[in-house]
C-alpha positions in Angstrom: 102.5 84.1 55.9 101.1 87.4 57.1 98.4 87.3 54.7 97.0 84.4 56.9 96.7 86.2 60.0 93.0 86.9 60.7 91.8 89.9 62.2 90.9 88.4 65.4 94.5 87.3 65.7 97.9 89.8 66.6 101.1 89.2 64.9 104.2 89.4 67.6 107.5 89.8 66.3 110.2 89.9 68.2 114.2 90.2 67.8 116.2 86.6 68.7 118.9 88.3 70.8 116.0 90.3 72.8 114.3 86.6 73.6 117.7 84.8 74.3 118.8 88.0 77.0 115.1 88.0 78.2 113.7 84.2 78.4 115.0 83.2 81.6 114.7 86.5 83.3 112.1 87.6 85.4 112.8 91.5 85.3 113.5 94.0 82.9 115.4 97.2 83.3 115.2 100.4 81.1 115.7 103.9 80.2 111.5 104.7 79.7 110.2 107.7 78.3 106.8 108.2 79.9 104.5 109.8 77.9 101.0 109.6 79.4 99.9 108.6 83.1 97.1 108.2 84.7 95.6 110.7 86.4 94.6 109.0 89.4 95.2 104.9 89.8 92.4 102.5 89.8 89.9 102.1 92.6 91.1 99.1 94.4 88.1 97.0 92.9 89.4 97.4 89.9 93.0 96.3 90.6 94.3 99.3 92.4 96.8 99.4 89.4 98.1 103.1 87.7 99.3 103.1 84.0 101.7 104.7 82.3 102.3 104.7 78.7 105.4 105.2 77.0 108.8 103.9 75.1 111.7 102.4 75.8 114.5 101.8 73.2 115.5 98.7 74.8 112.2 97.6 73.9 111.1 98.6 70.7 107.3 98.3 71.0 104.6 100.2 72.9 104.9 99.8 76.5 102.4 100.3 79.1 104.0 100.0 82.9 101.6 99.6 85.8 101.9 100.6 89.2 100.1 97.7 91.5 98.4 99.4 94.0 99.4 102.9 93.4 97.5 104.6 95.8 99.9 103.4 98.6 103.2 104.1 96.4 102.8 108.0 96.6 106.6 108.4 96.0 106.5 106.7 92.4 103.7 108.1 91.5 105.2 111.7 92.4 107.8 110.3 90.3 105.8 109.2 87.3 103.9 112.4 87.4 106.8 114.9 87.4 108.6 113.6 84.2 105.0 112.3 81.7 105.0 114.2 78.9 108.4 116.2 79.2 110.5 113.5 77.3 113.1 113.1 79.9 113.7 109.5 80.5 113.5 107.6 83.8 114.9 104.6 84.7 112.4 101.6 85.8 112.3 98.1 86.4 109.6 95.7 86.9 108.6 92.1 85.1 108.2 92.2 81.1 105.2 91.3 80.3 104.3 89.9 76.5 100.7 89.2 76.1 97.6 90.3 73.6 95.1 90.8 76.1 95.1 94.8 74.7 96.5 93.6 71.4 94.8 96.1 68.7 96.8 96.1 65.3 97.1 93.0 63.0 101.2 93.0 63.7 103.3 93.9 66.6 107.1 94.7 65.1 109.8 94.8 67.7 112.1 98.2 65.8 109.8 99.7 64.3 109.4 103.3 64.7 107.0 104.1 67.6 105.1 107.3 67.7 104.4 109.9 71.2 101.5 107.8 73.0 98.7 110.0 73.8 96.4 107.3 75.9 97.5 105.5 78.9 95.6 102.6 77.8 96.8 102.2 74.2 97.0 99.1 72.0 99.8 97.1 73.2 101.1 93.6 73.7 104.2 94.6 75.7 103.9 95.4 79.7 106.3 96.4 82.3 104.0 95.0 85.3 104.1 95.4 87.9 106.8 98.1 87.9 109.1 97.1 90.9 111.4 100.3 91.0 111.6 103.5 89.8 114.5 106.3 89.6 115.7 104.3 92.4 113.3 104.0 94.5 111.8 100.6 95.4 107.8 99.6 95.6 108.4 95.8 95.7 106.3 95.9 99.0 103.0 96.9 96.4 103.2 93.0 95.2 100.1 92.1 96.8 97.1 91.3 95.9 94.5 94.5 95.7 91.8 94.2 98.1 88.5 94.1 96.8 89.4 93.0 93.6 87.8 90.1 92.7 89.8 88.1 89.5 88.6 85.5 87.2 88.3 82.3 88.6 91.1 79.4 88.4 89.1 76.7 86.5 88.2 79.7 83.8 90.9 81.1 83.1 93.7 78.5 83.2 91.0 75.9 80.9 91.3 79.2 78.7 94.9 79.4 79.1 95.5 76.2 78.6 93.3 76.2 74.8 95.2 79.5 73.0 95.8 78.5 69.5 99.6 80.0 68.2 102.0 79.8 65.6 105.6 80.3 65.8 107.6 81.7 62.7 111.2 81.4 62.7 112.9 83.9 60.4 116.3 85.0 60.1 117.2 86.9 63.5 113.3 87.1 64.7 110.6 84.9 65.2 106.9 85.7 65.6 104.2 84.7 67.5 100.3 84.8 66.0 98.4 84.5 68.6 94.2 85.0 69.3 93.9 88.7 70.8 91.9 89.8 74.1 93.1 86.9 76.4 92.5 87.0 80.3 94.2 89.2 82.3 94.7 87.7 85.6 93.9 84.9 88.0 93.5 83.9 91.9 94.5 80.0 92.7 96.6 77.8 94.4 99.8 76.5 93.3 101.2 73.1 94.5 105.2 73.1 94.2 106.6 70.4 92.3 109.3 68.2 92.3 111.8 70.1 90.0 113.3 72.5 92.3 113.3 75.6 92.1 115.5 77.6 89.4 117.3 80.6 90.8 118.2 83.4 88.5 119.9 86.7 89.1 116.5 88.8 89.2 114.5 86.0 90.5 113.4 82.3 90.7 111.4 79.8 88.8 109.2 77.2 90.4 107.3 74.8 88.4 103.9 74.1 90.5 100.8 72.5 89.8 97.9 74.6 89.4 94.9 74.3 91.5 91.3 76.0 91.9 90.5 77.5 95.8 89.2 74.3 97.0 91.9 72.4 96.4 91.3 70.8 92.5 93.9 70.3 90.4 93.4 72.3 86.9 96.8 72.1 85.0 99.8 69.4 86.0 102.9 72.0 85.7 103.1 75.6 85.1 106.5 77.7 85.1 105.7 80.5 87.9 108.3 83.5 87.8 109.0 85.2 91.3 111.0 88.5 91.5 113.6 88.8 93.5 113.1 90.1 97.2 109.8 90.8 96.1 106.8 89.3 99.2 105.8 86.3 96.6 109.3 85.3 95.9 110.3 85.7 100.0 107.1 83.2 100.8 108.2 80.5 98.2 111.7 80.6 98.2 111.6 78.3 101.9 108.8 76.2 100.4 109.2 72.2 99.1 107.4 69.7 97.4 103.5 69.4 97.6 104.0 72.5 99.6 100.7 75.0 98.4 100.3 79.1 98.2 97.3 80.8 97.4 98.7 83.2 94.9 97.4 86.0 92.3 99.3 86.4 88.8 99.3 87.5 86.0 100.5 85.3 82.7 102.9 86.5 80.1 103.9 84.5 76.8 106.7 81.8 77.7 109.6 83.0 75.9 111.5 80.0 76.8 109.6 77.5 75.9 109.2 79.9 72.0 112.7 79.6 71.2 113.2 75.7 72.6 110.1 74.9 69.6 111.6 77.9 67.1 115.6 76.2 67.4 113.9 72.3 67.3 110.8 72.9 64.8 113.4 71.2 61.6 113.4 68.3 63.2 109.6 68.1 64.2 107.6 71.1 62.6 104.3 70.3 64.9 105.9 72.1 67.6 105.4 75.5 65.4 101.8 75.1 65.8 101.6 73.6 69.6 99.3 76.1 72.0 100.4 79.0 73.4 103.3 78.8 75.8 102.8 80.6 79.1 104.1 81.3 82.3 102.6 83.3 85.5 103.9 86.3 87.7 103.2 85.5 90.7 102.8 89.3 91.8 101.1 88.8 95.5 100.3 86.3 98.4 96.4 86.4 99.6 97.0 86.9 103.6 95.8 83.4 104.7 98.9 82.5 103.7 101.0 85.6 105.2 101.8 83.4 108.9 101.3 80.1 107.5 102.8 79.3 103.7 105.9 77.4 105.9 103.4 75.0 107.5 101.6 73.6 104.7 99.7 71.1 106.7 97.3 74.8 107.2 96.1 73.9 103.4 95.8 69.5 104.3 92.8 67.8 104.0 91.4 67.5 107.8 92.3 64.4 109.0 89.7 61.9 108.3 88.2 59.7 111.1 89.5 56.3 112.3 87.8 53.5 111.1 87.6 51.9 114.3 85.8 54.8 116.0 81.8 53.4 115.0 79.6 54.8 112.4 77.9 58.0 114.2 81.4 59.0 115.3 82.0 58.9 111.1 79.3 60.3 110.3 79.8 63.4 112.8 83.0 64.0 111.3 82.0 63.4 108.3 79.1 66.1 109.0 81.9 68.3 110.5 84.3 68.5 107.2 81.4 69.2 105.4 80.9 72.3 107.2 84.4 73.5 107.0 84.2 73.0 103.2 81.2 75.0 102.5 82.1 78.1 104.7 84.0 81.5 102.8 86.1 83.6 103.8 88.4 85.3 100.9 90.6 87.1 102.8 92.3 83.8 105.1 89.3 83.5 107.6 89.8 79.5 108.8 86.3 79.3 109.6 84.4 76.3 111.4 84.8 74.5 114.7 88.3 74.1 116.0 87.9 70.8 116.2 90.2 68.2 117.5 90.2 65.7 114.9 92.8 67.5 112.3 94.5 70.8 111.7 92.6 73.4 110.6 91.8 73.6 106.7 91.5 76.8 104.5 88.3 77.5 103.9 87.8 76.3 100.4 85.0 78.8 99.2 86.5 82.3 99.3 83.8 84.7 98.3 81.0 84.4 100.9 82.8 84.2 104.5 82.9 88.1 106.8 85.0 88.7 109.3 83.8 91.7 111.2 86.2 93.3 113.9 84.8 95.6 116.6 86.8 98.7 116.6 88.7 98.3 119.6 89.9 95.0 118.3 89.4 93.4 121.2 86.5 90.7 120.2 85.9 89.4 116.5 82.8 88.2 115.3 83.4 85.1 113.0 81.2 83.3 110.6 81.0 80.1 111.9 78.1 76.9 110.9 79.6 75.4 113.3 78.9 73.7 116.9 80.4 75.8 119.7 80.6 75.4 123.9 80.3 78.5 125.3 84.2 78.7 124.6 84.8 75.4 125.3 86.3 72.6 123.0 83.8 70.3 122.2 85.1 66.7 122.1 84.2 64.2 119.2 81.9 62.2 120.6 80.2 65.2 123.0 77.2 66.7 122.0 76.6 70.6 120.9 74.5 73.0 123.1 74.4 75.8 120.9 74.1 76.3 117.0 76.1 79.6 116.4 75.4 82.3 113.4 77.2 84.2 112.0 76.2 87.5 114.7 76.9 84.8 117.7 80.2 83.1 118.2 82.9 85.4 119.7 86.5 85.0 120.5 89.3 87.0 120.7 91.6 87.1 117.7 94.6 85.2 119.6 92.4 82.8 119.1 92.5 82.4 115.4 96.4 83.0 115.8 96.6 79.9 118.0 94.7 77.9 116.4 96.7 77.9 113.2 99.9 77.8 115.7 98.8 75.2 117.4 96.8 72.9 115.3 99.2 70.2 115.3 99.7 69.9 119.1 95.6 69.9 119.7 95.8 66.9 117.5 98.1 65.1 118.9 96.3 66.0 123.2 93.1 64.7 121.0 94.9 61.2 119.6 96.0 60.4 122.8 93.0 61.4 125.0 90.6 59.6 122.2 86.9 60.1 123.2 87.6 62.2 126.6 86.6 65.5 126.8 89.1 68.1 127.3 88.6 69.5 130.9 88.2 73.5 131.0 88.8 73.9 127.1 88.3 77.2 127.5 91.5 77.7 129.5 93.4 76.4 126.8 92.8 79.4 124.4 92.3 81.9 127.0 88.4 82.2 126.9 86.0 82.6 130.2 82.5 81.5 130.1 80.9 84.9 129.1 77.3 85.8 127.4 77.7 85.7 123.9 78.2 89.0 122.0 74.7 90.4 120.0 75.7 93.8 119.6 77.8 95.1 117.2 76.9 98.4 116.4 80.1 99.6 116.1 81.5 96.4 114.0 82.9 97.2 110.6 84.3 94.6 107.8 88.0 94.2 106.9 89.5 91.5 104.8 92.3 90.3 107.4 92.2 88.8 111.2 92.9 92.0 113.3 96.5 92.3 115.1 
């Protein structure tokens, strides 16, 4: 049988009683020799991550741990740095990770002897990442996702997902995985929370969820997401029900779950030894559109489409009007658009065009907006525009972002009942006077979040 393991594929044995302990966990915890670090983590655009190489004999296999946005976890890394390459073990924690994204060898044999590690980047299918605590000292607040890192998209890399070609060998007291090398690494989307429930384990939870790209199509019907206990993920999901949505980034790991369920039922049917590759994802951050809002998950809904009854140009406006809110960006949680009356506000569903730009005092915001706006007033359905904003011309303060996601539902409901009235003195309602629009902003600078 290992003859017929191509050299494009990795050979991942592992020990039964490690996958029994370690299937339904979430976390790992360990006595880890580190024997090379980083010398400095990533730059944020590359994931923000630090690595550290080294072994673990609870492990038995190369390890690499990362450190998710290192730069801000000074402490750890202090940590990490004072013990690499003095073979004093530390303790760590964090999510095991089995995948052959950095797969080099033909095999992968959970025992064998493992030599010093002299790169911090060596061949390895087995990951302690993200890293969660370390000599004591806990960084679950670095589970966010790294700004300026851009990951693959959804649709790519769950289809790719999705298509991994394996075989599962049972032995006596292992069984091994072959498995393609160089998979993806990690992925942005949304996840839809099913109807299972969600599974509570000592270290954690598990949520089956449908996966979905950022505007709201669904890829994949049911994927087991792992949260870590008390981590920011696992605090935002943990209150969440069905068809509720987060806009998550994680990274997948082999399901070992679902490897022994196939391994301890393949005499019955021995297809399921060569089903696709079983995965899961660690859900390892919460993009910050979501940060004020994942409890209300009518701010990811559709915008409420039109009444029949209310005459074809009214349809057509709003159908005009959710067609601008669709094709607006804003990675970073920017609801962009009108705030118009006729539904709650929607998340923008193209996230890597939008800016946000914040004058340094914080005081005013300029936001990119295609939208219709009134001087600062709401403009009713059936009311015409007087002004065509750019990007460089609508602004508001930011309570007013912060109140419009607050307050979405109760504007609907003044804008049901009032029908085709306009609103009198709009502006009052969010606090905004009738001023000249803003044109200079020389002292603007970008950021990825709504200031305050």
């Amino acid at each position: 049988m290992r003859s017929a393991i191509s050299t494009s594929e990795i050979a991942i044995t592992l020990d039964e009683s490690f996958i029994d302990t370690y299937k339904d966990r979430a976390t790992i915890d360990v006595m880890f020799t580190v024997d090379k670090a980083g010398k400095r983590p990533h730059p944020a655009f590359l994931d923000g991550d630090l690595h550290v190489a080294g072994r673990a004999p609870g492990i038995g296999l190369p390890v690499v741990a990362e450190i998710k946005n290192a730069a801000s976890e000074r402490g750890a890394v202090g940590v990490i740095r004072s013990v690499a390459g003095t073979g004093s073990p530390v303790r760590l924690a964090g999510a095991w990770r089995l995948w052959p994204e950095h797969a080099g060898s033909a095999e992968e044999v959970q025992g064998a002897e493992v030599s010093v590690i002299e790169e911090t980047n060596p061949d390895h299918v087995f990951e302690i990442h993200p890293v969660t605590r370390i000599d004591g000292e806990n960084i679950l607040a670095s589970l966010r996702p790294p700004k300026g890192y851009s990951p693959p998209k959804a649709e790519i890399a769950f289809r790719s997902f999705e298509n991994i070609q394996c075989r599962i060998i049972p032995e006596d007291g292992t069984i091994t995985v072959v498995t393609p090398k160089g998979q993806i690494n990690d992925v942005e989307f949304l996840m839809e929370v099913g109807e299972d429930g969600q599974h509570v384990v000592e270290d954690g939870r598990f949520v089956n969820a449908a996966v979905l790209d950022l505007n709201g199509n669904r890829i994949v019907r049911k994927v087991r997401m792992v949260f870590i206990k008390d981590s920011p993920p696992e605090e935002m999901v943990k209150g969440l029900r069905r068809g509720h949505r987060l806009h998550v980034f994680g990274l997948p790991r082999i399901d070992l779950s679902t490897v022994a369920w196939r391994a301890r039922h393949s005499r019955d049917n021995p297809e399921l030894l060569k089903q696709d590759l079983p995965y899961e994802v660690v859900v390892v951050g919460v993009y910050e559109d979501q940060m004020t809002s994942a409890s209300r998950p009518t701010a990811m809904r559709e915008p409420t489409a039109p009444a029949a009854n209310k005459g074809s140009a009214e349809e057509a406006a709003g159908s005009h009007r959710r067609e601008l809110l669709d094709k607006q960006g804003g990675k970073h949680g920017v609801f962009g658009g009108c705030l118009p009356c006729e539904g709650v506000l929607k998340a923008t569903g193209s996230w890597g065009r939008g800016r946000l730009l914040v004058r340094r005092n914080a005081r005013q915001i300029t936001v990119n907006c295609h939208c219709p706006v009134d001087g600062g007033c709401l403009v009713s359905r059936g009311h015409q525009a007087r002004l065509l904003a750019r990007a460089h011309d609508a602004v508001i303060t930011p309570d007013v972002l912060r109140l419009a996601v607050e307050e979405g539902n109760r504007l609907y409901a003044a804008c049901t009942e009032n029908g085709h009235q306009q609103v009198a003195h709009g502006a009052a309602i969010f606090r905004i006077e009738h001023q000249p629009i803003g044109r200079g902003a020389s002292d603007a600078h970008p950021v990825n979040r709504l200031a305050g």
